[in-house]
N, C-alpha and C positions, 0 to 999 in steps of 0.2 A: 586432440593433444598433438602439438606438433614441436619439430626444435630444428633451428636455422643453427647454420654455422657461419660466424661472420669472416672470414679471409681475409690478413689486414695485407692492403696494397704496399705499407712502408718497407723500406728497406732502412735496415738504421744499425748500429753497433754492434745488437743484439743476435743481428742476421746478415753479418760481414757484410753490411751494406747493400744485400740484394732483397727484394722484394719479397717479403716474405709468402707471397701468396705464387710467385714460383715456384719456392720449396714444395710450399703446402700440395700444389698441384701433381709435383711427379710423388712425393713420397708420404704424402697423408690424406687428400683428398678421396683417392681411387677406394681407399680404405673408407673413412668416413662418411662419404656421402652415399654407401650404400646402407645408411641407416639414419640419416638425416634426411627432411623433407624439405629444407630450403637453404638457397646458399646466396651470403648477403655480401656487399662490395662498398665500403665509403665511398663518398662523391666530393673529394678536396683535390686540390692543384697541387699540394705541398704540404710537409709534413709540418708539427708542430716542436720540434726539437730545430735539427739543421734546415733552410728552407732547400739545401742543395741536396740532402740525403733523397732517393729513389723515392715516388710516389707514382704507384700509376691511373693513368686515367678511368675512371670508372666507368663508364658506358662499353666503351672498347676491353675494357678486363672483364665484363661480366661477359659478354657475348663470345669472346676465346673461351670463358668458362662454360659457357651453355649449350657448347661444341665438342666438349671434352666431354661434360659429365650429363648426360642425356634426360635423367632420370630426376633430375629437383628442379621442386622451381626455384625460382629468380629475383632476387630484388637488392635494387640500390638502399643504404643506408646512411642517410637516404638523400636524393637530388638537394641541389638546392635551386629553387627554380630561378634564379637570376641567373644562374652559367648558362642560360640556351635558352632562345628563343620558343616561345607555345607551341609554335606549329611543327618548329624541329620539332623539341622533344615528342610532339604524336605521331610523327611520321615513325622517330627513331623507334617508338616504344610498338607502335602497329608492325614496324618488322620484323623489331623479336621476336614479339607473341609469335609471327609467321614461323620465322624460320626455327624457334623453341618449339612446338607444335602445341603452343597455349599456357608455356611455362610461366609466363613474365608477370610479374604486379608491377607498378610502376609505384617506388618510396619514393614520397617528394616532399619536399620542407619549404619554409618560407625563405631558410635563408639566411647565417647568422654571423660568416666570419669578416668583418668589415675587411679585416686586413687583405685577403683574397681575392674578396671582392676589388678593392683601391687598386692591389699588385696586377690585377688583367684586365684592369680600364675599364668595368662596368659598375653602374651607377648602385649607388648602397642607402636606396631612404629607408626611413623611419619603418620600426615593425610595421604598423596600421598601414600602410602602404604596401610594405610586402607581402604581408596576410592577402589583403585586396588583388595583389597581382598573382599571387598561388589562387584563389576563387578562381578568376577568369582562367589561370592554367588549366584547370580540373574543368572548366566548362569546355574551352576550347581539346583538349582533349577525348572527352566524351564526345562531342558534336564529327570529329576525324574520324572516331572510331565506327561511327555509326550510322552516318550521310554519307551520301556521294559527294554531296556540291556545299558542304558546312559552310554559311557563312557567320562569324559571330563582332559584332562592335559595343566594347566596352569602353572605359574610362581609359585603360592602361595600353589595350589589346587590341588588332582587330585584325583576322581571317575575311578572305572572300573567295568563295567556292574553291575551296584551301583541299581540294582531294588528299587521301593518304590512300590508294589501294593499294593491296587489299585491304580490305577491311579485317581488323585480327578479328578471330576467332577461338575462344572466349574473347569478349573484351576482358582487359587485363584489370581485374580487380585496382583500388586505390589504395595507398600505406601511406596516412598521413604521420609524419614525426612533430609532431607538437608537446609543446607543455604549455604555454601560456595560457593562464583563465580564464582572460577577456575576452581574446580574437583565437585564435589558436585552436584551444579543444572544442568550444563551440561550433567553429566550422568540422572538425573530426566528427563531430555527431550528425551535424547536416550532410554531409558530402562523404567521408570517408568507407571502406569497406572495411580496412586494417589501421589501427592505431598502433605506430609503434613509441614507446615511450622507458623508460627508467625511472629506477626509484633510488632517495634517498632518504629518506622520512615513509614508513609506510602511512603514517596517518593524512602526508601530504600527498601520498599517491590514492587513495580511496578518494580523497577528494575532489582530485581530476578524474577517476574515473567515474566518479559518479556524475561529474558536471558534460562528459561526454556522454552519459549514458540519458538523462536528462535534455538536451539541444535535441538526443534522436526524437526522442518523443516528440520534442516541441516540433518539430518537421514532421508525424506521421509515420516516423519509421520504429520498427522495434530496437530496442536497445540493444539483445544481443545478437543482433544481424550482425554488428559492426565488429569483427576477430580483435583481442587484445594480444596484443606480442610485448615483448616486455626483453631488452638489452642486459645480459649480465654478462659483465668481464672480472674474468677468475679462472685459475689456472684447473688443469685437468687433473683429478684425484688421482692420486701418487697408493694409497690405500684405500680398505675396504670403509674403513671408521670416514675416511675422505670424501665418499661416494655417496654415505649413507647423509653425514651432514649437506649433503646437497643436496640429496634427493628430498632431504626433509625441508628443506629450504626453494626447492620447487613446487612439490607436494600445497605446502602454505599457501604460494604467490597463486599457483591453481585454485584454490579455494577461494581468492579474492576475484578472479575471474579472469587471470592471463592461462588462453590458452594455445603460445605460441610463444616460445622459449627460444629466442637466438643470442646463441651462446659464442661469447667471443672469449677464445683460451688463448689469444696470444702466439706466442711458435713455439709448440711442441715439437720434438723431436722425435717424438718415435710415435708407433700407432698400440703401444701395447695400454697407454691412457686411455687411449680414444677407445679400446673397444673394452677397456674397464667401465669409463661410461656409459657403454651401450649396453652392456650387460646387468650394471646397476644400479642405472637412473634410466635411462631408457624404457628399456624393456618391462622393467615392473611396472614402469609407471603409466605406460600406454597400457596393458595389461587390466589394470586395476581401474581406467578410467573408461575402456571400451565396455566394461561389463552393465 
């Protein structure tokens, strides 16, 4: 049982225009993350309200943060593999892990915001295309991690004795974000370590996870190898009756097999939520599930 905290990079009205994962850092994080397991970071250019309101970069915001807060691990929410290059993103993702001392999973997506994509001049095909070019990312990644001299030639991609040392150690587990049926969760069951995914339909959420649960098998692997995380945004319980309607509403999505809870509350103000939280969804609930 675990619960990520997601840090949102925007700065927007809300947060007199500064980034809210600034605030977050001097006057809620110090607090919070000594009772959180993971700390997540979007991966966009610009926000979705003003495109000139504050956004910061996510590779560079995770790692100020993984210098700051020693003690979680790490991950983007999630890349999307068209902003970077294969062999960057495994050189960048093998330094972390180094210099994290094995914190890092690497969240990485196919890739969805056309607009983004068009506004910094890099090419925007078709899903079935980008699905195909996230495969090779996740090959060419594993192959950095764990060769000296990787080389790999695919359709989209191609490494030649493409070193990244050192070599991280752990290799950095995968967080695939997918929903789609066809190309998408199927490869999460092939390839993935971490699914991270949302819900808006629970009957349409059992259905993706069984359909990743299902590709593991068809590949060999066991189903629950693969850790389900599961995105909820919703503000931090103000009361007890607040806390307990969450906790019950965790509790559930645990039962359906998410066991990896990254919770995005938005900007909170103060920490006297946040260790309401930890005292009554937290705690009981790691509590009752370690037994």
């Amino acid at each position: 049982m675990k619960f990520g905290w997601l840090s949102p990079v925007i700065g927007n009205q809300w947060s007199d225009h500064q980034p809210i994962v600034m605030y977050q850092e001097r006057h809620i994080l110090p607090t919070a993350l000594a009772h959180f397991d993971s700390l997540w970071i979007a991966d966009h250019f610009y926000g979705f309200d003003a495109k000139t309101d504050p956004f910061l970069e996510a590779w560079t915001t995770l790692t100020w943060l993984a210098a700051k807060f020693p003690d979680v691990l790490l991950c983007h929410h999630v890349l999307g593999q068209g902003y970077r290059q294969p062999a960057l993103t495994a050189k960048m993702a093998a330094t972390l892990q180094t210099l994290s001392g094995g914190r890092f999973i690497l969240g990485i997506g196919a890739g969805w915001r056309e607009d983004e994509y068009r506004a910094y001049g890099y090419d925007f095909p078709k899903p079935s295309v980008r699905f195909a070019q996230l495969e090779e990312v996740i090959h060419i990644c594993r192959a950095m991690w764990t060769q000296d001299l990787p080389s790999f030639s695919g359709r989209y991609f191609t490494i030649t004795e493409a070193s990244a040392p050192p070599l991280p150690h752990p290799i950095p587990p995968i967080c695939i974000g997918a929903s789609g049926e066809q190309i998408g969760l199927p490869m999460v069951g092939r390839l993935a370590d971490m699914w991270n995914g949302f819900m808006r339909k629970e009957a349409d959420w059992i259905r993706k996870r069984d359909i990743v649960r299902a590709s593991a098998e068809r590949a060999g692997r066991h189903p629950h190898d693969i850790e389900i995380s599961m995105t909820l945004e919703r503000p931090l319980p103000e009361t007890d009756a607040a806390s307990a309607e969450i906790r019950e509403q965790l509790e559930h999505l645990a039962g359906l097999g998410v066991s990896h809870f990254v919770m995005d509350f938005g900007h909170p103000q103060s920490t006297e939520p946040v260790l309401r939280f930890v005292e009554q969804v937290i705690n009981p609930m790691r509590a009752d599930h370690s037994r």
